[in-house]
C-alpha positions in Angstrom: -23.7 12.0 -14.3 -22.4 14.9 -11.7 -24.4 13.3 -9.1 -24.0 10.2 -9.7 -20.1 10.0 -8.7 -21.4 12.1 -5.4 -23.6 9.9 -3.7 -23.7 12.3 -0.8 -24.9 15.0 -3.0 -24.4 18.5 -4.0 -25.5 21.7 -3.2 -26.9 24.2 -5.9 -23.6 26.6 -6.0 -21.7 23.4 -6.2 -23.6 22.2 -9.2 -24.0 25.3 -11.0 -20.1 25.9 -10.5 -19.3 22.9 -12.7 -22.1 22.7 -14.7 -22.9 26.0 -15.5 -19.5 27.5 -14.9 -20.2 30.4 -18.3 -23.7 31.6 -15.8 -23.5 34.5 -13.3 -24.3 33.2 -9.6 -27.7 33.7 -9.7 -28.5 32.4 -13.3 -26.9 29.1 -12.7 -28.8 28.6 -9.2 -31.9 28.9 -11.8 -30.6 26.9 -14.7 -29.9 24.0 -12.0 -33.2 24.1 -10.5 -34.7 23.8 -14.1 -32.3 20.9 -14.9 -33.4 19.1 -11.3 -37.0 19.7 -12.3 -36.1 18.3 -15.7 -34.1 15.5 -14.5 -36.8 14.5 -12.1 -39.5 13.9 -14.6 -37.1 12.3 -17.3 -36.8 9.8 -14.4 -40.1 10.0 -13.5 -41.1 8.7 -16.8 -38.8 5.7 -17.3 -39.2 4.4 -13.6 -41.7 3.2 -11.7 -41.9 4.9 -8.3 -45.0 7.2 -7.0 -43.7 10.1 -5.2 -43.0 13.5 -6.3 -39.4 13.5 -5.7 -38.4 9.9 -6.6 -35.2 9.2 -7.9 -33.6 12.8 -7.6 -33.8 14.4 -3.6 -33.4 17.5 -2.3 -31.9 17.5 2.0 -30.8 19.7 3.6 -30.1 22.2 0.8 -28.5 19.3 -1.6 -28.9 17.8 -4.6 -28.9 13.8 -4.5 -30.0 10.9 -6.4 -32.2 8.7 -4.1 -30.3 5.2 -3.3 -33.9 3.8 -2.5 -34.4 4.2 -6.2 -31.8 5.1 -8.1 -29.1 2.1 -9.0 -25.7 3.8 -9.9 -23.3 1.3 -11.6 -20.1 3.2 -10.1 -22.0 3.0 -6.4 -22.4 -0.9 -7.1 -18.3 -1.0 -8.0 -17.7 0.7 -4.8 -19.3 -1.4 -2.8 -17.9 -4.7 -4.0 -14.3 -3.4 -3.8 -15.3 -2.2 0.0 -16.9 -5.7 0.4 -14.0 -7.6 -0.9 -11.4 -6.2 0.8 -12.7 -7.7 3.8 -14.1 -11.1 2.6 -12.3 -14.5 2.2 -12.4 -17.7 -0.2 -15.3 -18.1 -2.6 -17.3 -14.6 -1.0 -14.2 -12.7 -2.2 -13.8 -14.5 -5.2 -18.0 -14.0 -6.1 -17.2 -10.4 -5.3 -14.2 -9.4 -7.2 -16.2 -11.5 -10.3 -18.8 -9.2 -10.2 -16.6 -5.9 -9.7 -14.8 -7.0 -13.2 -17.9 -7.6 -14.8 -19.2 -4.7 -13.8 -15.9 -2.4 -15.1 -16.0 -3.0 -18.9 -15.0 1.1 -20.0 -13.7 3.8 -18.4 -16.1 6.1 -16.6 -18.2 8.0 -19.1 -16.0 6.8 -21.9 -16.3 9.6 -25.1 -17.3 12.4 -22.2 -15.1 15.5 -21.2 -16.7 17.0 -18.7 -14.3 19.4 -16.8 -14.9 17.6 -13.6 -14.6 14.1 -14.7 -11.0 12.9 -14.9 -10.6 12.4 -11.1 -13.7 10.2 -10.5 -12.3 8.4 -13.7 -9.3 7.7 -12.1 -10.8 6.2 -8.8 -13.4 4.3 -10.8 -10.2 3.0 -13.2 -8.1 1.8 -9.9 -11.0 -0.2 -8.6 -11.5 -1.8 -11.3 -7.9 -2.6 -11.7 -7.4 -3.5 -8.5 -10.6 -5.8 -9.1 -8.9 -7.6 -11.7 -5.3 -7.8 -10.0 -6.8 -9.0 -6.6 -9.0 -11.7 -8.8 -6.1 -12.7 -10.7 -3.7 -13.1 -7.8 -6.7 -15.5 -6.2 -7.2 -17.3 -9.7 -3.2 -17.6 -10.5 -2.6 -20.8 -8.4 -5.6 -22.9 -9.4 -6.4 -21.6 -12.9 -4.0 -19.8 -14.7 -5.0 -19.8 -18.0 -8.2 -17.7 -16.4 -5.7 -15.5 -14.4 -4.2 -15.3 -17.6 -7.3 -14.2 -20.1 -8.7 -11.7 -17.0 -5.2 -9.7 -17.2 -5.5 -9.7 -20.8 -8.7 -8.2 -20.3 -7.7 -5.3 -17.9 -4.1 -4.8 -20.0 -7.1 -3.5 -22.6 -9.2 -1.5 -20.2 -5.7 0.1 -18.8 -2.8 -0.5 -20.9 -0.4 1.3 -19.6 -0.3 -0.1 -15.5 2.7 -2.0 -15.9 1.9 -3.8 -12.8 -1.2 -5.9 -15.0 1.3 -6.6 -17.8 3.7 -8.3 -14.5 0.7 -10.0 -13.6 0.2 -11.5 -16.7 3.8 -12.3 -17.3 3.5 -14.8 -14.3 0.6 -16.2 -15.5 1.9 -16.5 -18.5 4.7 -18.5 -16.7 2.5 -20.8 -15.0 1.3 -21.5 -18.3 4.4 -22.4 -19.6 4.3 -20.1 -22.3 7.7 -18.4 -23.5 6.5 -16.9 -26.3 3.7 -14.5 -24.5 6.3 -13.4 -21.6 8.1 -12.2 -24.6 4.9 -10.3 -26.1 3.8 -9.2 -23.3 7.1 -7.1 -22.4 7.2 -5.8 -26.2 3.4 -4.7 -25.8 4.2 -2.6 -22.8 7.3 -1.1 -24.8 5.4 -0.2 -27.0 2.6 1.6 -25.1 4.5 3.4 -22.7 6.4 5.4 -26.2 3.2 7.4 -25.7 4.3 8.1 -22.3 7.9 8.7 -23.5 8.5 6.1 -20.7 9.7 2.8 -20.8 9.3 -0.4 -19.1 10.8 -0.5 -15.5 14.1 -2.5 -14.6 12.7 -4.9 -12.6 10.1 -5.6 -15.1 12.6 -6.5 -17.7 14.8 -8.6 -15.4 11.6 -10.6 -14.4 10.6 -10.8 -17.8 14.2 -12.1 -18.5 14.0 -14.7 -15.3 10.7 -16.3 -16.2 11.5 -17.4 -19.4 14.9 -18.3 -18.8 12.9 -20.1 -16.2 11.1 -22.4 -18.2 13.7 -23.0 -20.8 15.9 -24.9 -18.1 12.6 -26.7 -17.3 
C-alpha cells in the first residue's frame, strides 16, 4: 500500500521510517529488504510475468512498483482527473465516468496506517472533484443523473457542503421542493459532528430555489 500512493518510489530509510518506525536504523533496512523479497514473490505467484524483479523494482537505491506490470487503482484515478481537466465534450464526459466509477471508498477504507490520511485526502478530492465536474456537465441535459451521481458522492463525502449545493440545484432542475428541503437538513445534521453548521449562502440558496419553484 506504501508504494502504491508513491509511484516514484521510496528509498529503504524512507520505508523503514514509516513502516518499521519501533526498529533501530539498521534493523528496519533489513526487515524492508525481507518484506521486498516477500512482496516480490507474493506477486510473483498471482501474476504472470517472467523476470526476477517483476512487479516490485529496485533504481537507483528505491523501492517502486513496476508500472509495466503493476496496475494501481489510485494511479488509474490520477490519470483520468489529469486527463480530464484538459479534455472537452463526450472525452471528458467518458473520463470523469470512469474516475467515479473508479472512486467507490475512501482510500484503504478500515486502515490506519500512520502515513495514510494525506494520500486519503488527495485521493478523496479527486474523486469529488470527479463527481462535481461530471455533475456540472450532466446538470443541463440530465438532471435527474446529475442528481443520483451527487447523491452518490454526498455518501462517499458527506460532509463537502459544496456536493450537497450541487445537488440542491439539481434538485431544482427537477422541480423537486421537497429534496432542496432534505437536502439542507441532511447537511445540518452532519456537520453537528463538526460542531459546524451549514454556511449562509447555502441556506439563502436553499431558501431561493424553492421559493423558486413555488412561484413557478
Amino acid at each position: 500500500m506504501y508504494l502504491a500512493v508513491h509511484p516514484d518510489g521510496a528509498t529503504t530509510r524512507e520505508v523503514g521510517e514509516y513502516l518499521e518506525p519501533d526498529a533501530r536504523l539498521s534493523q528496519a533496512d533489513q526487515r524492508v529488504h525481507t518484506n521486498a523479497s516477500n512482496l516480490r514473490h507474493v506477486l510473483g505467484r498471482a501474476g504472470t510475468a517472467e523476470s526476477k524483479n517483476a512487479y516490485l523494482i529496485k533504481s537507483s537505491g528505491r523501492y517502486r512498483l513496476d508500472p509495466a506490470t503493476v496496475d494501481v487503482d489510485v494511479w488509474r484515478l490520477r490519470d483520468l482527473m489529469r486527463t480530464a481537466t484538459i479534455a472537452t465534450g463526450a472525452r471528458r464526459r467518458d473520463l470523469l465516468t470512469a474516475a467515479c466509477d473508479l472512486y467507490t471508498a475512501p482510500l484503504a477504507d478500515g486502515q490506519d496506517y500512520e502515513w495514510l490520511q494525506p494520500h486519503r485526502e488527495t485521493v478523496r478530492r479527486w474523486g469529488t472533484e470527479a463527481h462535481l465536474l461530471l455533475a456540472d456537465d450532466l446538470l443541463p441535459a440530465d438532471p435527474q443523473a446529475a442528481s443520483d451521481l451527487l447523491d452518490k458522492a454526498i455518501v462517499l463525502d458527506r460532509y463537502n457542503e459544496a456536493l450537497y449545493t450541487r445537488a440542491m440545484h439539481a434538485r431544482h432542475a427537477l422541480g423537486d421542493t421537497d429534496g432542496i428541503r432534505t437536502l439542507l437538513r441532511a447537511l445540518t445534521r452532519v456537520l453537528v459532528d463538526l460542531d459546524a453548521a451549514p454556511q449562509d449562502e447555502t441556506v439563502t440558496l436553499a431558501d431561493q430555489l424553492r421559493i423558486s419553484l413555488q412561484a413557478e
